[in-house]
C-alpha positions as CSV (number, residue, x, y, z in Angstrom):
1,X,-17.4,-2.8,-15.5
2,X,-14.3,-4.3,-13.6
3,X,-14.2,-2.9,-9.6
4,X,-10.9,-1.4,-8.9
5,X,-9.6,-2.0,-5.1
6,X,-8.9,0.3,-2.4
7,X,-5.6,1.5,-2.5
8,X,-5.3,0.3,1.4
9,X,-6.5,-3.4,-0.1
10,X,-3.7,-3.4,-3.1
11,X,-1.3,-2.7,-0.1
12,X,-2.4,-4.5,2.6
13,X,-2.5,-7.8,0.5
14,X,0.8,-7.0,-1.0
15,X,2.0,-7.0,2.9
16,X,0.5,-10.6,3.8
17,X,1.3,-12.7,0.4
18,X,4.8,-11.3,0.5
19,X,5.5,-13.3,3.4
20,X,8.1,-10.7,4.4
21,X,8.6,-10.7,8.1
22,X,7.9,-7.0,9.8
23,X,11.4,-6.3,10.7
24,X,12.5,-6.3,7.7
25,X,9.8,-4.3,6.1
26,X,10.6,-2.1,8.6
27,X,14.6,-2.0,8.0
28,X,13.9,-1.5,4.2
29,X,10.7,0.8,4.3
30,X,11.2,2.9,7.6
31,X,7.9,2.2,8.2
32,X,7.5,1.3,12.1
33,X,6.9,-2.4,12.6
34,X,4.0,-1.9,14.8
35,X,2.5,0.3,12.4
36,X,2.9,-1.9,9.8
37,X,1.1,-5.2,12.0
38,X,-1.8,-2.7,12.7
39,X,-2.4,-2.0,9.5
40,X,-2.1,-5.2,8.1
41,X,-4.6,-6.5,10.9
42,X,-6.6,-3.5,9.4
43,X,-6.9,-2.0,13.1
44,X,-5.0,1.5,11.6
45,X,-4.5,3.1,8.6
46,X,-1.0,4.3,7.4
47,X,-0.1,8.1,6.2
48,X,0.4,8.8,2.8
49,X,4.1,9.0,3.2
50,X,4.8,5.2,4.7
51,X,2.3,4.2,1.9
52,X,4.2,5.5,-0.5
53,X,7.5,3.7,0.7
54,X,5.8,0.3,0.7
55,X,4.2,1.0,-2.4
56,X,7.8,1.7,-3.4
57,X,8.9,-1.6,-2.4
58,X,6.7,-3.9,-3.6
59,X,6.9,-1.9,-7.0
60,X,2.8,-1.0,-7.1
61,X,1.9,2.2,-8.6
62,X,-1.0,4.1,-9.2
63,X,-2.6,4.4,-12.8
64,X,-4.9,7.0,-13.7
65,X,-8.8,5.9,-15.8
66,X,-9.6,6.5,-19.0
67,X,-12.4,8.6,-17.0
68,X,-10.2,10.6,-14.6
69,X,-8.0,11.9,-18.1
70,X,-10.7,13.3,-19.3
71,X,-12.0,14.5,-16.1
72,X,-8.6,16.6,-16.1
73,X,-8.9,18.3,-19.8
């Protein structure tokens, strides 16, 4: 059975390999620079809300198991 990620993995390694410098994460995501450096040093987590603007950017989404649709029947 494949291991899914942390949601906080999927986004913090989309932040590091895209190379894009914190200002400009920042300018496009309104997520605070320094925010975004702690969490990608993994010293702070983000709220849902800057989450979902980054999520946004990079163009990640969540997808729901085969397990949790029939959990919701």
């Amino acid at each position: 059975m494949p291991t899914e990620l942390p949601i906080t993995d999927v986004l913090r390694d989309a932040i590091t390999r895209s190379g894009t410098a914190y200002r400009e994460l920042e300018r496009v995501s309104g997520v605070k620079r320094q925010s975004l450096m702690k969490f990608a040093r993994g010293e702070q987590t983000l709220r849902l809300d800057m989450a979902d603007k980054l999520a946004a950017y990079f163009g990640l989404a969540l997808r729901l198991s085969e397990k949790a649709i029939r959990k919701s029947k």
